[in-house]
N, C-alpha and C positions, 0 to 999 in steps of 0.2 A: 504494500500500500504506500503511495507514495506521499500523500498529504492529506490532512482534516482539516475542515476549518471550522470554528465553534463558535456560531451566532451570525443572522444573518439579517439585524438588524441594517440601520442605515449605514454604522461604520461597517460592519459587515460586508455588505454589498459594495462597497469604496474599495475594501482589502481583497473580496474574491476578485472583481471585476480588472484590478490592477494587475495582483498576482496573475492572472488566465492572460491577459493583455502581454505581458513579460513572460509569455512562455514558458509557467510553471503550472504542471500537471495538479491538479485537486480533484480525488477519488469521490469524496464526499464531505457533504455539508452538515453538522446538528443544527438543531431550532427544533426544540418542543412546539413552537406554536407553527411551524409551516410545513413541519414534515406530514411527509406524503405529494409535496412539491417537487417539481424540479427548478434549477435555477440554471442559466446558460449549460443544458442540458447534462448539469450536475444532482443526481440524488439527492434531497433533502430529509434526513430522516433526525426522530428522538434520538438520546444517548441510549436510553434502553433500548433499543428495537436494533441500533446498528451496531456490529462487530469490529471493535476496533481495536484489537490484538494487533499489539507490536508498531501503532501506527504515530507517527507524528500529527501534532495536535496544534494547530494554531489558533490560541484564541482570537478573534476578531471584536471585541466589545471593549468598551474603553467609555465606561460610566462609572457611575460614585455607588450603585447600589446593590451587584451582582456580589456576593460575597467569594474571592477568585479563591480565598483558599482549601471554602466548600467546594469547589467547582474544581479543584488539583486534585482533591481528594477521590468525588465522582471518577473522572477521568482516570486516575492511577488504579483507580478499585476495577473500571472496567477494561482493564488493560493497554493503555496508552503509554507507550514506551517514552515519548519526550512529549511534555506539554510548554510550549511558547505562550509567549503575549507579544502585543505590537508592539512592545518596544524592539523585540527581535525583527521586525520587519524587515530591516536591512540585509541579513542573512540571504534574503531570498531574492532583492529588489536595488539594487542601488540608489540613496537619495528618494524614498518612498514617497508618492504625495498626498498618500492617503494617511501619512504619519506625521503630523503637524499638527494636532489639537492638544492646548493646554502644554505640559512638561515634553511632550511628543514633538520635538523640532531638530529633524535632522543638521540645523546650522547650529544649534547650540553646542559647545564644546564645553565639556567640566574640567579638562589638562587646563584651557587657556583659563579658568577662572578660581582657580585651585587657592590661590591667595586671599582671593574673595567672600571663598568658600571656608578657609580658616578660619578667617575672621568674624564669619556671621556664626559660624560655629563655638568659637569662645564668647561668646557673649550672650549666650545661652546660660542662663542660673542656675540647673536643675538637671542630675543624671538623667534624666527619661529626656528630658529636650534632646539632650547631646544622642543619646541613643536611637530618640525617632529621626533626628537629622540622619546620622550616618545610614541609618535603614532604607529613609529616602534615597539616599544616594545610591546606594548598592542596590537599590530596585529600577531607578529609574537609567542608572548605567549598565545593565546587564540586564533587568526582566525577569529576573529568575523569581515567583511568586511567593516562597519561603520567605525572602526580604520585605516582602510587601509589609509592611506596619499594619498589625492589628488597630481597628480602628476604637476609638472610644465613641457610642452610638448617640448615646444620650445624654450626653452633657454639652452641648457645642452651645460655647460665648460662658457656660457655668461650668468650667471643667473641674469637677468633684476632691481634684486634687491639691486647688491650687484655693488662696484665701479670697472668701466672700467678697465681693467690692462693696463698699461704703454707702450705706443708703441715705437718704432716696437717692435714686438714679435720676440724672440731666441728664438724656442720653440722644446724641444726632446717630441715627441709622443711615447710612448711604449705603444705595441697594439694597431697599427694605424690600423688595419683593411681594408678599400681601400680609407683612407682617411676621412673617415665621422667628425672627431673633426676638422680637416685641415680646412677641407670644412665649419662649423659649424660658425670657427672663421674668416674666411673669408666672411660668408655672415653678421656676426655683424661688416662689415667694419672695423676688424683690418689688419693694414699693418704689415706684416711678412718680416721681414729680413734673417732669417735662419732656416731654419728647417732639422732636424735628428728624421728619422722615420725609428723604428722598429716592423717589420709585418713579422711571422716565418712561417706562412701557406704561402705556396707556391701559392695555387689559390687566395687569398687574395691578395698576394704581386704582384700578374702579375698583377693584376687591379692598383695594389697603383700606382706601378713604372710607369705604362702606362698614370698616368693623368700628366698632366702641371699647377701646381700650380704658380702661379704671385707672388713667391718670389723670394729673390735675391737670395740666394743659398740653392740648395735644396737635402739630402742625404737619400736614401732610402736603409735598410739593410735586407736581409731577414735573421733576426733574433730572437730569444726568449731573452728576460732581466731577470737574476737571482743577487743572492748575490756574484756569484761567477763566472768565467770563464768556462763552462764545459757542455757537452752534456747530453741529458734529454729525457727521452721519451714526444712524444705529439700524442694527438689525433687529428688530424687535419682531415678538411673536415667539418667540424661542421658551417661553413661564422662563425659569428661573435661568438660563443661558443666553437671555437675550445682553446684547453687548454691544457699543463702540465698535465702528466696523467702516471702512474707508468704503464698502459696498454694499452701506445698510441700504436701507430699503426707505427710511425715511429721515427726516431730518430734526433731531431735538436742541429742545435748549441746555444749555448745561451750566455751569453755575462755578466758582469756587466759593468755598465757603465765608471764607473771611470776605467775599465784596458780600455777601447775605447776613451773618450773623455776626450783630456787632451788641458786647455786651451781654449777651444771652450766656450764663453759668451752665457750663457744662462740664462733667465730670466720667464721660463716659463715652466713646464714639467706636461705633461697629462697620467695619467697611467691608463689603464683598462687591464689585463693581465689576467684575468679568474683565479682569486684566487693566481696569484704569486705577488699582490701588495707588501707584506711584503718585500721577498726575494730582487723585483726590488728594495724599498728604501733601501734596506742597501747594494745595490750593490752599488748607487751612493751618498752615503752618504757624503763622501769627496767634490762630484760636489756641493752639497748640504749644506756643511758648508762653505766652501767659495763664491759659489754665491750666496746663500737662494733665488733660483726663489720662483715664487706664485707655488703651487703645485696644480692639479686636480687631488683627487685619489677616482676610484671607492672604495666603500665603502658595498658592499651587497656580495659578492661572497663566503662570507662565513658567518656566525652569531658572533663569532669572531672578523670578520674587523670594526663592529659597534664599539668598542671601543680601538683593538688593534692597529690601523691605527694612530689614534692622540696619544694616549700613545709615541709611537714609537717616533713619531714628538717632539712628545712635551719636551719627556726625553733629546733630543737634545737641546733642550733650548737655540734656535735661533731665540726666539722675533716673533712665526709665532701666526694671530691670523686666529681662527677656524669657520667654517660654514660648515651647513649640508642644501642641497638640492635635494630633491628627481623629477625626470624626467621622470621615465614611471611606466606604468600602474604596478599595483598588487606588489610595493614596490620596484622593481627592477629601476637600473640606480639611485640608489644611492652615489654619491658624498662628498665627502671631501673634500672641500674650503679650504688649506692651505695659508695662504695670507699676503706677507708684505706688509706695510702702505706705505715704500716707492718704490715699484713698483704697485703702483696703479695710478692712476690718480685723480686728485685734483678736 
């Protein structure tokens, strides 16, 4: 048997359709939900129903919610001799272009940033940081799914391990999506006093605006956070992956924070922005030397943000101490615990 490929989602269909394209053989496809298909007159079958003794396994799926080491496990139980992920893409493909989402950037090099990558690495507070880092790393330069970081599920913006932050919460959400971190900090029973929340998708933001959050005052903007004042293309429509995109689809406004909030006490800022982390902190970098809230910044949306994110922070040299926590499945919903001592709780 010359090759499997496993999942034939959208990225699926990207990886078979390229692979076949570059002239590599694929015997057959799994997908529970499509087998009994054929696909470029490729077999589609369940893992139980097909025989795959001794066979090479390429997984094709590259989301935050598949659990990959349940799926090593399947796979090894039913006899698959080597199981891949796309980061191995390259193996089969030179320069892949179906391998380019999120940490997945055949131009990124981790030799030329090794310096970089020290550095964000010491400045990490906490064994488990320093150890989900390096994990990181050995997963996303090599694939092998044993390194994958166990994720922590239920605690993402409240990681169970690290100290309470300071109540009540002033908190700006950028990339509030329909409230999910609102909500998150609200069920780890913290009291919110304030909150400013920015969500630029328009279907997104009809859900945000439409909930009733139990704080005192609550301000919802349908907008993008950048470094600067100024309109952007987005691709929106995407729920929770819509993003800044040179070939969105429409066109938003976008905002930095400091020309928006001036004076508004804030003690607490969560960013997930689909790769515009950078931009948003130096939009509100002012808000940010004068208050130094605890910071929550996605940290995965690009391979980059693993070490440019606390650089960034840290050049500021505003007393903030560092932690790294990873939340969902296959390395994604990685986080950046920015945190001062004295907006925590004792």
């Amino acid at each position: 048997m010359n090759l499997v490929v496993y999942g034939l989602g959208s990225t699926g269909r990207l990886i078979v359709d390229e692979l076949l394209d570059a002239g590599v053989a694929i015997d057959l496809i799994l997908d529970r939900g499509k087998a009994g298909q054929m696909y470029r007159d490729i077999p589609v079958r369940a893992l139980g129903e097909a025989d795959v003794t001794g066979a090479k396994v390429l997984i094709s799926l590259h989301n935050h919610y598949v659990d990959l080491h349940q799926l090593n496990a399947d796979l090894t139980a039913a006899g698959a001799a080597d199981i891949l992920t796309p980061i191995r893409l390259a193996e089969f493909i030179d320069q892949p272009k179906s391998n380019n989402g999120y940490w997945l950037d055949p131009s990124f090099s981790y030799d030329a940033r090794s310096a970089n990558l020290a550095r964000a690495r010491s400045l990490l507070a906490d064994p488990k940081s320093r150890e989900l880092f390096d994990a990181l790393l050995r997963y996303r330069r090599g694939g092998v799914i044993a390194d994958c970081p166990i994720p922590s599920l239920d605690d993402e913006y409240t990681p169970a391990d690290l100290p309470r932050f300071a109540e009540p919460l002033r908190l700006i959400d950028c990339g509030a999506f329909t409230g999910v971190a609102i909500h998150k900090l609200l069920t780890a029973n913290y009291a919110i006093a304030s909150l400013v929340a920015f969500e630029p998708d328009l279907a997104n933001f009809a859900i945000l605006a439409s909930r009733s959050f139990p704080v005192d005052t609550a301000l919802c903007l349908p907008l993008g956070t950048w470094s600067s004042t100024t309109q952007l293309k987005f691709s929106s429509g995407s729920s929770m992956a819509s993003h800044l995109s040179d070939s969105g689809d429409v066109t938003i406004q976008c905002v930095a924070i400091d020309d928006v909030l001036h004076g508004e006490p804030i003690n607490l800022v969560k960013l997930d922005v689909e790769g515009a982390e950078i931009d948003t902190l130096k939009g509100m970098e002012q808000l940010i030397r004068e208050q130094r809230p605890n910071l929550l910044v996605s940290a995965y949306h690009t391979p980059g943000h693993l070490h440019e994110i606390a650089e960034l922070i840290d050049d500021w040299k505003l007393g903030y101490r560092f932690h790294l926590r990873v939340h969902e499945q296959n390395s994604f919903g990685v986080v950046l615990y920015a945190l001062q001592d004295e907006l925590l709780e004792n």
